[in-house]
MIDRENZA-199533 format. One record per residue (C-alpha): residue number from 1; residue in three letters; chain; x, y, z. Coordinates in nm, 4 decimals. Example, Ala and Ser with C-alpha at 12.3 -4.5 7.8 and 13.67 -1.06 7.14 Angstrom:
BEGIN
pos; code; unit; x; y; z
1; ALA; A; 1.2300; -0.4500; 0.7800 $
2; SER; A; 1.3670; -0.1060; 0.7140 $
END
This chain:
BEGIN
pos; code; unit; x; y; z
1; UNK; A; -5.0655; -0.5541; -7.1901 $
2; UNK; A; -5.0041; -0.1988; -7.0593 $
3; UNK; A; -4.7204; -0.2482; -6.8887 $
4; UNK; A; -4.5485; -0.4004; -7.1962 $
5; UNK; A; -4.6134; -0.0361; -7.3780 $
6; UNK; A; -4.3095; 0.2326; -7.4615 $
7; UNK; A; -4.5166; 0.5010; -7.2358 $
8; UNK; A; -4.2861; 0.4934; -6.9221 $
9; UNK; A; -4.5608; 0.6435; -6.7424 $
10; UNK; A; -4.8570; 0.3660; -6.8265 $
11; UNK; A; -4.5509; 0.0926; -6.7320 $
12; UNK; A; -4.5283; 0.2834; -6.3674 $
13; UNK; A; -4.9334; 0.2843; -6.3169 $
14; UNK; A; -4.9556; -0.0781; -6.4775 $
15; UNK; A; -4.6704; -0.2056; -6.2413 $
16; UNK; A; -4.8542; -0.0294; -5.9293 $
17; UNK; A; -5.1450; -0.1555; -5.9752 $
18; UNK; A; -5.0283; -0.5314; -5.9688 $
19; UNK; A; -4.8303; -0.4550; -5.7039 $
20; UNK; A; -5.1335; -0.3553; -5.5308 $
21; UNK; A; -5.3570; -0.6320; -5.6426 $
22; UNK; A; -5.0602; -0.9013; -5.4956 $
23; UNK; A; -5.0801; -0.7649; -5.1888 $
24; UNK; A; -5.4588; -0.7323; -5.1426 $
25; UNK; A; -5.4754; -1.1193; -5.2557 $
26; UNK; A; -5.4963; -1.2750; -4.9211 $
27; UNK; A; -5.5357; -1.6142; -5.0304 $
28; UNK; A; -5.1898; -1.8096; -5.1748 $
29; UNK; A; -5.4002; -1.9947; -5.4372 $
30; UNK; A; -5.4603; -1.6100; -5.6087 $
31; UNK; A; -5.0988; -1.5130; -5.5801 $
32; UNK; A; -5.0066; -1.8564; -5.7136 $
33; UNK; A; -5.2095; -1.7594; -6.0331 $
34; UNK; A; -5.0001; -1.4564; -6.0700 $
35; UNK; A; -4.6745; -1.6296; -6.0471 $
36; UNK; A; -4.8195; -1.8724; -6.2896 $
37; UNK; A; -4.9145; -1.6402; -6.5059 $
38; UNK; A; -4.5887; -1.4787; -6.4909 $
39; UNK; A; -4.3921; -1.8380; -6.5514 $
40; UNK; A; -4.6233; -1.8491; -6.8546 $
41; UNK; A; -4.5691; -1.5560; -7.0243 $
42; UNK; A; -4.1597; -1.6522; -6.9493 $
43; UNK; A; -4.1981; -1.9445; -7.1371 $
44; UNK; A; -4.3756; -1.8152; -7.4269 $
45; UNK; A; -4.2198; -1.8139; -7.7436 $
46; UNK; A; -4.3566; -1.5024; -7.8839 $
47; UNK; A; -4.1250; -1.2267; -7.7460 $
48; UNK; A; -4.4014; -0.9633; -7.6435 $
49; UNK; A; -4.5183; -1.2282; -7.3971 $
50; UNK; A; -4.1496; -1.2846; -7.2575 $
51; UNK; A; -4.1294; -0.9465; -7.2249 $
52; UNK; A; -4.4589; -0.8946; -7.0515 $
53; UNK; A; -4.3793; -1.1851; -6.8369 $
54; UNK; A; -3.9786; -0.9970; -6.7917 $
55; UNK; A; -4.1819; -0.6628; -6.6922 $
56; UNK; A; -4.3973; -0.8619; -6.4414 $
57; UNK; A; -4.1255; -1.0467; -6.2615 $
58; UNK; A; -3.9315; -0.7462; -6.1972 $
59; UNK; A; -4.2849; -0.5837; -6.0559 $
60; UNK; A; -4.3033; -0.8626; -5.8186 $
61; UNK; A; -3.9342; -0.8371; -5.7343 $
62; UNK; A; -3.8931; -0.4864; -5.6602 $
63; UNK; A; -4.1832; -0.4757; -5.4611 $
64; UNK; A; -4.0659; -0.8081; -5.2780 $
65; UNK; A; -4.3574; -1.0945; -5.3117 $
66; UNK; A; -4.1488; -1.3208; -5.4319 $
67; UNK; A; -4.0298; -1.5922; -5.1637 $
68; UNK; A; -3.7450; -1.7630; -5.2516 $
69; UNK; A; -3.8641; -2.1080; -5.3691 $
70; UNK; A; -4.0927; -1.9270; -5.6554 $
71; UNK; A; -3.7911; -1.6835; -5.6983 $
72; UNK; A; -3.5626; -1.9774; -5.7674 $
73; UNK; A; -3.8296; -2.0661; -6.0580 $
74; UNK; A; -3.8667; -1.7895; -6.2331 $
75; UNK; A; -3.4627; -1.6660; -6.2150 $
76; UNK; A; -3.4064; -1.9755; -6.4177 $
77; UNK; A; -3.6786; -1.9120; -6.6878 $
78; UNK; A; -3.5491; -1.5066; -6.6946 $
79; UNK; A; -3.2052; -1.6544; -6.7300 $
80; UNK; A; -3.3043; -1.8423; -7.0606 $
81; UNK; A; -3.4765; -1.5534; -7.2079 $
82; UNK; A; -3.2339; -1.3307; -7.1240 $
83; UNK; A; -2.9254; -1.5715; -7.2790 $
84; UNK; A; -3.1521; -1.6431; -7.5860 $
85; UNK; A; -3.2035; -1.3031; -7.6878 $
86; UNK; A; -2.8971; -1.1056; -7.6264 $
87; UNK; A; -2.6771; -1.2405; -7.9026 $
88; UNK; A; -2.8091; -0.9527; -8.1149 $
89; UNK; A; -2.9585; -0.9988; -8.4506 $
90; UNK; A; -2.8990; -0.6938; -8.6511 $
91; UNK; A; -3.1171; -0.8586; -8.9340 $
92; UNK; A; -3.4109; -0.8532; -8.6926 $
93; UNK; A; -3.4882; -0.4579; -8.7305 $
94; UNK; A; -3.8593; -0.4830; -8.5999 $
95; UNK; A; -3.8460; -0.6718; -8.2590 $
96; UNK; A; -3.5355; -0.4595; -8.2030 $
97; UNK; A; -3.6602; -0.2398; -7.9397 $
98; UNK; A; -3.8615; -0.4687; -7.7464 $
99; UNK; A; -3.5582; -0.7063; -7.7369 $
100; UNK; A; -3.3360; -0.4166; -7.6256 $
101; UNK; A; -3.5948; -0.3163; -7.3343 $
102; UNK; A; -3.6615; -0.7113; -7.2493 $
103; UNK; A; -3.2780; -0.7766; -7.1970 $
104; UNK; A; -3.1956; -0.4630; -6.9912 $
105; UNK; A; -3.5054; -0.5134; -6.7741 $
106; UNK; A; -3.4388; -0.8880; -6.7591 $
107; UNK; A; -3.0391; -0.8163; -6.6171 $
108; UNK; A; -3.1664; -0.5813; -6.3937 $
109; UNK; A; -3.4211; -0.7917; -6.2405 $
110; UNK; A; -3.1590; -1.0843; -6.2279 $
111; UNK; A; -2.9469; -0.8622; -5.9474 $
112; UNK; A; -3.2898; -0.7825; -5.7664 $
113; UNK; A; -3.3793; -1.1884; -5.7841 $
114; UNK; A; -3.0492; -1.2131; -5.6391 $
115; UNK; A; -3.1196; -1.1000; -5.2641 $
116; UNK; A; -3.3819; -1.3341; -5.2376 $
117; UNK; A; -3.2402; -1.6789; -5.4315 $
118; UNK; A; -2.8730; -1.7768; -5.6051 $
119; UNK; A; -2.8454; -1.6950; -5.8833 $
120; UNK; A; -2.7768; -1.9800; -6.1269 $
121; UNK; A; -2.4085; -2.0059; -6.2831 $
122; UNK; A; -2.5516; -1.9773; -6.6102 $
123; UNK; A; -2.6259; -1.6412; -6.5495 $
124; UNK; A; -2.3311; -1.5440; -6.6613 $
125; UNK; A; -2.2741; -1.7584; -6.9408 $
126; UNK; A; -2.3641; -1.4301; -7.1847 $
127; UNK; A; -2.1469; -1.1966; -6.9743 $
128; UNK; A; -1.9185; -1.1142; -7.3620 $
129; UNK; A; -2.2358; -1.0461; -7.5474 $
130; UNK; A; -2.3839; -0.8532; -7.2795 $
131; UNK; A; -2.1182; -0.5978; -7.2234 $
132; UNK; A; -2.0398; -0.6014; -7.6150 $
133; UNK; A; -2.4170; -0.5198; -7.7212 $
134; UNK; A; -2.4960; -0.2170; -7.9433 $
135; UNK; A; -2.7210; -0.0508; -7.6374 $
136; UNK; A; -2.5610; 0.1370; -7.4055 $
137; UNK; A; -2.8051; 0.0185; -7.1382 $
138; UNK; A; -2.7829; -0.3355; -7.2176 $
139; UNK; A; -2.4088; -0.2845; -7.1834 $
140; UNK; A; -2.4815; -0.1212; -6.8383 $
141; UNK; A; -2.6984; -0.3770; -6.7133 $
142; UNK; A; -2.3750; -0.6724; -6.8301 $
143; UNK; A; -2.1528; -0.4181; -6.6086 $
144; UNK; A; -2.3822; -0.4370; -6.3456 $
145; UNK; A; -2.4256; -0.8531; -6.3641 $
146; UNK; A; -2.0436; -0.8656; -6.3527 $
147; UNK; A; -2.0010; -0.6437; -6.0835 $
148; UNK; A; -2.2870; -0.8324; -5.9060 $
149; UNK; A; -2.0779; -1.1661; -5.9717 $
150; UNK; A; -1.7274; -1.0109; -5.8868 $
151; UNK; A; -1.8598; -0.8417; -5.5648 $
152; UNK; A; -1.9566; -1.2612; -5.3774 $
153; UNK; A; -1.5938; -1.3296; -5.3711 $
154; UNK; A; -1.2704; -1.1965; -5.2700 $
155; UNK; A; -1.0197; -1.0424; -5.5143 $
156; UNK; A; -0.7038; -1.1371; -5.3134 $
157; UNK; A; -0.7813; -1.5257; -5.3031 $
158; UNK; A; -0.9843; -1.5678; -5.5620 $
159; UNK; A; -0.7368; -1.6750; -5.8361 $
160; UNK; A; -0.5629; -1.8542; -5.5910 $
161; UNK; A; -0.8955; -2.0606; -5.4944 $
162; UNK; A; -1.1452; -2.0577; -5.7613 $
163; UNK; A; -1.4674; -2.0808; -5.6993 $
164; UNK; A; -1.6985; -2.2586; -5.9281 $
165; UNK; A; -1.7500; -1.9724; -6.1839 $
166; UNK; A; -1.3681; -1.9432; -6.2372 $
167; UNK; A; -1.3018; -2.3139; -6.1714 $
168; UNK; A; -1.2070; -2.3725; -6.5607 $
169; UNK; A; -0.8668; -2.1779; -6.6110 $
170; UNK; A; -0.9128; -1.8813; -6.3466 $
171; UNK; A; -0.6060; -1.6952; -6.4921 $
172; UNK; A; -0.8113; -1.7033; -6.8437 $
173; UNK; A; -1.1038; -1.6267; -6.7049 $
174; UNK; A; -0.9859; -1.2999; -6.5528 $
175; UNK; A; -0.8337; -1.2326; -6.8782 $
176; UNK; A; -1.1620; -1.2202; -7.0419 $
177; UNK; A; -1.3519; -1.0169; -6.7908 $
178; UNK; A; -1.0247; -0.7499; -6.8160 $
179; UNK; A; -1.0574; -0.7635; -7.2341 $
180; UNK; A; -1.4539; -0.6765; -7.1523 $
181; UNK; A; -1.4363; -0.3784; -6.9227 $
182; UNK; A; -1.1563; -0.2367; -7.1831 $
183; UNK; A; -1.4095; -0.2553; -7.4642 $
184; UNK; A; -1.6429; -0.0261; -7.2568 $
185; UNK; A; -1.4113; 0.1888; -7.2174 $
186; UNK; A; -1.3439; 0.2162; -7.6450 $
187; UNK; A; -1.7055; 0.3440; -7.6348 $
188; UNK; A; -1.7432; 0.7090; -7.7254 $
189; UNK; A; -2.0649; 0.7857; -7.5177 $
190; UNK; A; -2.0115; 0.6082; -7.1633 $
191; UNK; A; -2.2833; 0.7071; -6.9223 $
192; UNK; A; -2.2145; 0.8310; -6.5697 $
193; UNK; A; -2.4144; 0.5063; -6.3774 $
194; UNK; A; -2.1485; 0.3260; -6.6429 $
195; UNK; A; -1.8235; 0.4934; -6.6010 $
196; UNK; A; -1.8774; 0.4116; -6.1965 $
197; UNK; A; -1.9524; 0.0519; -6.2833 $
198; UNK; A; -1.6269; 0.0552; -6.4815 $
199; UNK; A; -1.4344; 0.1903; -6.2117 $
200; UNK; A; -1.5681; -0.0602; -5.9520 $
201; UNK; A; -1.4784; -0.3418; -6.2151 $
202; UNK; A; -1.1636; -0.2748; -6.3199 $
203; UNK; A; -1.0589; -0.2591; -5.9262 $
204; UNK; A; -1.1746; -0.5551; -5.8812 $
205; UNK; A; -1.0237; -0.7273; -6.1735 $
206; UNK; A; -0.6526; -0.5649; -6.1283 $
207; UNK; A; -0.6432; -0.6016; -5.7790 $
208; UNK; A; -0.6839; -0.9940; -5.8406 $
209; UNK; A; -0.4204; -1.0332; -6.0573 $
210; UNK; A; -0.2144; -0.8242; -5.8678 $
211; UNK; A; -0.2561; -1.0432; -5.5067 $
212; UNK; A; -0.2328; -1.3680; -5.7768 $
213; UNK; A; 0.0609; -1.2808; -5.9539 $
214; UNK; A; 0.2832; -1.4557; -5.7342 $
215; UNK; A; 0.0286; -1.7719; -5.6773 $
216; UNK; A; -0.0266; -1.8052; -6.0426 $
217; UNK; A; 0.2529; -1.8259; -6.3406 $
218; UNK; A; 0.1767; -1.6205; -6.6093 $
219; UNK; A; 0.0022; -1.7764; -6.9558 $
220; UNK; A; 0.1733; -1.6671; -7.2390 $
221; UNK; A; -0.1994; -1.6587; -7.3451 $
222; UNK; A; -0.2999; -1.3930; -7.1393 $
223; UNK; A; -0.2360; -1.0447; -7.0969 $
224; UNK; A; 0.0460; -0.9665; -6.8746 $
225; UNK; A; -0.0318; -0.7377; -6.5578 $
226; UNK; A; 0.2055; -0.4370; -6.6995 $
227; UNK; A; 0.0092; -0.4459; -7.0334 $
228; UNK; A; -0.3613; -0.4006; -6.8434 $
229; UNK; A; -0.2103; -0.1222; -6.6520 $
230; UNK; A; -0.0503; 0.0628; -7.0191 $
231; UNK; A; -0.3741; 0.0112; -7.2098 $
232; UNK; A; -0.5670; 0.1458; -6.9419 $
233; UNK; A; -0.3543; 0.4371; -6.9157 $
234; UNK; A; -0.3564; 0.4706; -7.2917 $
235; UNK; A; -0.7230; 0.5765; -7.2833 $
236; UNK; A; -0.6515; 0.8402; -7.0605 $
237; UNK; A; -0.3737; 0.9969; -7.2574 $
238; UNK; A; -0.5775; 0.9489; -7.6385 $
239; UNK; A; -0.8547; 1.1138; -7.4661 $
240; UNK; A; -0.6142; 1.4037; -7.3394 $
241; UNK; A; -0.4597; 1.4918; -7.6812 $
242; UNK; A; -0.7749; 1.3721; -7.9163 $
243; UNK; A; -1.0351; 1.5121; -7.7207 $
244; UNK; A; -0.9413; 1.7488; -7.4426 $
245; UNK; A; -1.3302; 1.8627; -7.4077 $
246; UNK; A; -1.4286; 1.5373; -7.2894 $
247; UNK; A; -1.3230; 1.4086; -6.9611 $
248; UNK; A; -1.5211; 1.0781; -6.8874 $
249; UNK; A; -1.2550; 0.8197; -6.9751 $
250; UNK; A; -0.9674; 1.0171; -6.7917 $
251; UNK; A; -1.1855; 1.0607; -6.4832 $
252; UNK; A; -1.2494; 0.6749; -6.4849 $
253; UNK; A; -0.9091; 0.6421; -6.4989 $
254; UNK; A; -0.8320; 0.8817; -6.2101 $
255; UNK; A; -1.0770; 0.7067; -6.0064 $
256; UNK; A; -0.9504; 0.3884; -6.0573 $
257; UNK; A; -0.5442; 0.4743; -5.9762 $
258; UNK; A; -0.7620; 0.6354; -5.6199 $
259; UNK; A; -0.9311; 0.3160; -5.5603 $
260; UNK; A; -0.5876; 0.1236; -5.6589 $
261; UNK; A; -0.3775; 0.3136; -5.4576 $
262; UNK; A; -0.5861; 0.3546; -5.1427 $
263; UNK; A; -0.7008; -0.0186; -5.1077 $
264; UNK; A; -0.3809; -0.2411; -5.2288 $
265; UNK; A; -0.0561; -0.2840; -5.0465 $
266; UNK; A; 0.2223; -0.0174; -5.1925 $
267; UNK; A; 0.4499; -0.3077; -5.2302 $
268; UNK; A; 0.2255; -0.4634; -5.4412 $
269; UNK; A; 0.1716; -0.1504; -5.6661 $
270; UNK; A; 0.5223; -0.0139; -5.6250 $
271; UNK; A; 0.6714; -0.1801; -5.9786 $
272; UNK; A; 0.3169; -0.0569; -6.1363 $
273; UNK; A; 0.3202; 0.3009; -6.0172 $
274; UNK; A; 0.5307; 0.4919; -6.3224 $
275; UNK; A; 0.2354; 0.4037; -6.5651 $
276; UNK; A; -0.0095; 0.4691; -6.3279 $
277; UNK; A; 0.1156; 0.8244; -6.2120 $
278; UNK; A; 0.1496; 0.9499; -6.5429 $
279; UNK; A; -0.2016; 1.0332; -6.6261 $
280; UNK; A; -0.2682; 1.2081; -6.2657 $
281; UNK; A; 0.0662; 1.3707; -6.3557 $
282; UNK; A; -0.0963; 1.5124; -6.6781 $
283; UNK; A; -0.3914; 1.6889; -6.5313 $
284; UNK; A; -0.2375; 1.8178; -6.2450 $
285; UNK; A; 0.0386; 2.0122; -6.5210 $
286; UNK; A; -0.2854; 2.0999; -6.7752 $
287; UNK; A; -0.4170; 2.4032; -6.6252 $
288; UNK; A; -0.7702; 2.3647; -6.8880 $
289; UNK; A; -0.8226; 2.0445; -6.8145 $
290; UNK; A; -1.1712; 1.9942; -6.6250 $
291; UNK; A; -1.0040; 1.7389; -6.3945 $
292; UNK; A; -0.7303; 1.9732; -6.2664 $
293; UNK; A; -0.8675; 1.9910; -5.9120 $
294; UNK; A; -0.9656; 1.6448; -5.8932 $
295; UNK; A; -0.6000; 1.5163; -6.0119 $
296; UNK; A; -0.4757; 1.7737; -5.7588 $
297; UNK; A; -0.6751; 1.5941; -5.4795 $
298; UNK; A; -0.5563; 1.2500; -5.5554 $
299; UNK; A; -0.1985; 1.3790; -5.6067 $
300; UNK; A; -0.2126; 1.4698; -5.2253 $
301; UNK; A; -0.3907; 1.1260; -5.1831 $
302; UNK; A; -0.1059; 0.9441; -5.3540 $
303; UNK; A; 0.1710; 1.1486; -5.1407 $
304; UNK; A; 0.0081; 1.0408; -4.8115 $
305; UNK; A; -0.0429; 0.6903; -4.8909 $
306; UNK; A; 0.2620; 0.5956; -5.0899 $
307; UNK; A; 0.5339; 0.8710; -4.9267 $
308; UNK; A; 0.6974; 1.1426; -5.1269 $
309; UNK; A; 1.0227; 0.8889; -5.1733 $
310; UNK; A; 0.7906; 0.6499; -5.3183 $
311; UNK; A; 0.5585; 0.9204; -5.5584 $
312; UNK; A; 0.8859; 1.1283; -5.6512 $
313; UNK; A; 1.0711; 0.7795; -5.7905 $
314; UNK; A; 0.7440; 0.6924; -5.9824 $
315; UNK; A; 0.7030; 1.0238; -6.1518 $
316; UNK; A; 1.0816; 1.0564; -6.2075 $
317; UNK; A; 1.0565; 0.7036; -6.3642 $
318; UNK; A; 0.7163; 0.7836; -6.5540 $
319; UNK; A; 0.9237; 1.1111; -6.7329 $
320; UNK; A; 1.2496; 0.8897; -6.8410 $
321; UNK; A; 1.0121; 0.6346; -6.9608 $
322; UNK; A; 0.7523; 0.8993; -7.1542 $
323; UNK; A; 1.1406; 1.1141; -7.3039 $
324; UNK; A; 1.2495; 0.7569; -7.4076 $
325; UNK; A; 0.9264; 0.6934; -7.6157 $
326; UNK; A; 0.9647; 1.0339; -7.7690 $
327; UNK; A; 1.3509; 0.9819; -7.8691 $
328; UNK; A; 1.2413; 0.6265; -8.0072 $
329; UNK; A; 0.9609; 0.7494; -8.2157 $
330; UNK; A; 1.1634; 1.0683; -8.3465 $
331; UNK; A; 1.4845; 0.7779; -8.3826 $
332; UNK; A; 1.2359; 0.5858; -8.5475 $
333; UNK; A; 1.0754; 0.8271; -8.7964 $
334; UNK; A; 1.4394; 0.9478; -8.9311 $
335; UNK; A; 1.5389; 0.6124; -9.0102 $
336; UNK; A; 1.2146; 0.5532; -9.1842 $
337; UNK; A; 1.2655; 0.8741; -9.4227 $
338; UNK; A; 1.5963; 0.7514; -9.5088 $
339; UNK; A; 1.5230; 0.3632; -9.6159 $
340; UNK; A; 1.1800; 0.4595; -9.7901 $
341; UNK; A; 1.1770; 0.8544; -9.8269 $
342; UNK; A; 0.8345; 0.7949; -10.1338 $
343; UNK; A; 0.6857; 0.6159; -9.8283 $
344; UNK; A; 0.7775; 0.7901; -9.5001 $
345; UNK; A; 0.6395; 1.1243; -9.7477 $
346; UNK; A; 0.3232; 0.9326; -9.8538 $
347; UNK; A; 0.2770; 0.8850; -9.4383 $
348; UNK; A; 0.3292; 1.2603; -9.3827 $
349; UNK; A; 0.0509; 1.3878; -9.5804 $
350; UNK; A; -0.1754; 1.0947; -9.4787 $
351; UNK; A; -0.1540; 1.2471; -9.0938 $
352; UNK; A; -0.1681; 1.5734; -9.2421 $
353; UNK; A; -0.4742; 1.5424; -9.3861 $
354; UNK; A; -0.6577; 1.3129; -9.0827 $
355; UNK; A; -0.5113; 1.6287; -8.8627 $
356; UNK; A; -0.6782; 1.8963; -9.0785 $
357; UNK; A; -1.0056; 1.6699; -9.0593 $
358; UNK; A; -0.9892; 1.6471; -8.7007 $
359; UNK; A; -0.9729; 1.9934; -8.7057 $
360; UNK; A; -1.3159; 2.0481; -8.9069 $
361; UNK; A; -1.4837; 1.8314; -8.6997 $
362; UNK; A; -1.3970; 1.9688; -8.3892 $
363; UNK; A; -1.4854; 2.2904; -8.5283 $
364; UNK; A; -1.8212; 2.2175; -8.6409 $
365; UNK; A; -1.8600; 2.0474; -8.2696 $
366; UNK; A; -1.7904; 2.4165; -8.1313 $
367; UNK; A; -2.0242; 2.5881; -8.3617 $
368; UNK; A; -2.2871; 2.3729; -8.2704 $
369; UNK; A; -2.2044; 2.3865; -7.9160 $
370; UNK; A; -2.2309; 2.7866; -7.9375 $
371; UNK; A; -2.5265; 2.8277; -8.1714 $
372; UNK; A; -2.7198; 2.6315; -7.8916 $
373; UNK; A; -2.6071; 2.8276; -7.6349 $
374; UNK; A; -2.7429; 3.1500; -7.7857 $
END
């Protein structure tokens, strides 16, 4: 029962000392108890004992005394609890932070289980609620499970031959896990273990639809290629006007054009590279942002790998296309004024007023910021 406490510490010494106690058992009939008592407490239906019996697998894993016929077992059992209680209950306010801790721990100790035994496909059956739950961690761990899946198979045939977990509908599929690793990216808190799981993710993903695109015809469905690459860009460039202060989103979005550009075939990227220039364009010109020296870098990282021809054309074409939005909106705007001016004035003072509140708020932020530092 100590190990299922909040105290971080008495969870280390508890999970110790049964590590310790496995490996002094020399006989197989007292290690067979434990992983008895383990499947037990897994198939309880009280949700302390799942967790206690969550906690204790993930002992046994990490300190690897689990062979792979009793790892087989118990992945199945932490599968269940883990895919019964992450569709979260908001109405359940007291077993909210056990559940929390059971389902992170429980994901994590999936991708441990998973050097020593298969995982089962229904593993990630819950991959949406994961990655859409209210705890950062939780949504860490679904990251993590997902990058774990994506990383057993290869991005430039997979689409083209599924494999049993994209057998239904691959295209779809894709189009799904793409939707998911935008909505971590809407978050306004990502953590740094997160933002790199993001990165690795969204590689994966776009590079797949890029080496399927001429395999696989487009579902009207699904979201196009070009659209992926523009909302992914859009985060960047909200994040650059909204809140200059904060760099995570742009810097996942830096790392990811790096990882595009230096591990897919220019020829491949080449109609893609106007949307995806722009944002490395943007922090190389912005002389405050935090990410000037690292947009610099991959600048000179985009000029050797794609050519100055090749980088010159994208950023001319990235400039036409960002003047032509500007024109349109402006165009736009006018036209509005004139056909409804009650309206189009209405409009005017509603951005007004979100502007000046924008302002307060990020003027408070500073305040705070400095009164701490003093």
């Amino acid at each position: 029962s100590t190990q299922s406490t909040g105290d971080a510490q008495c969870r280390k010494g508890a999970g110790i000392a049964i590590e310790d106690l496995v490996r002094r058992a020399n006989q197989d009939s007292l290690r067979e108890k434990v992983w008895s008592l383990t499947s037990s407490w897994l198939g309880d239906k009280k949700l302390k004992h799942k967790y206690l019996g969550v906690l204790l697998v993930e002992t046994l894993a990490s300190a690897k005394l689990l062979p792979a016929k009793r790892a087989a077992i118990l992945s199945e059992q932490l599968v269940e609890a883990v895919n019964t209680y992450c569709v979260y209950d908001s109405e359940d306010e007291n077993a909210t932070s056990t559940r929390d801790q059971m389902v992170y721990v429980g994901v994590v100790t999936l991708i441990k289980l998973s050097t020593v035994t298969t995982l089962p496909l229904s593993a990630y059956d819950r991959l949406s609620e994961l990655m859409s739950y209210p705890h950062q961690w939780v949504r860490l761990a679904g990251c993590q499970l997902l990058g774990h899946m994506l990383s057993t198979y290869d991005p430039k045939t997979l689409l083209i031959n599924p494999s049993n977990v994209l057998s239904d509908n691959p295209r779809k599929k894709v189009d799904e896990l793409i939707k998911l690793s935008l909505l971590q990216l809407k978050s306004g808190n990502i953590l740094p273990d997160h933002a790199l799981q993001i990165v690795k993710n969204t590689v994966w993903l776009t590079t797949a639809l890029l080496h399927a695109k001429q395999g696989i015809p487009e579902d009207s469905e699904v979201l196009p290629l070009q659209d992926v690459i523009h909302k992914l860009t859009v985060f960047a460039s909200v994040e650059s006007s909204q809140d200059p202060t904060n760099s995570i989103k742009r810097g996942i979005i830096l790392k990811w054009v790096g990882a595009m550009v230096n591990t897919v075939n220019k020829d491949l990227l080449e109609p893609y590279l106007p949307a995806m220039v722009a944002p490395v364009h943007r922090e190389v010109k912005n002389a405050n942002s935090p990410l000037t020296d690292i947009a610099t870098e991959l600048m000179s990282l985009l000029r050797e790998c794609l050519g100055n021809d090749v980088l010159s054309a994208a950023l001319v074409s990235s400039d036409k296309a960002r003047s032509e939005r500007r024109r349109k909106r402006k165009r736009e705007d006018a036209l509005a004024a004139i056909a409804d001016p009650e309206r189009h004035a209405k409009r005017k003072v509603k951005v007004n007023l979100a502007k000046r509140e924008k302002r307060k708020e990020k003027y408070k932020t500073l305040k705070k910021k400095q009164y701490k530092t003093l």
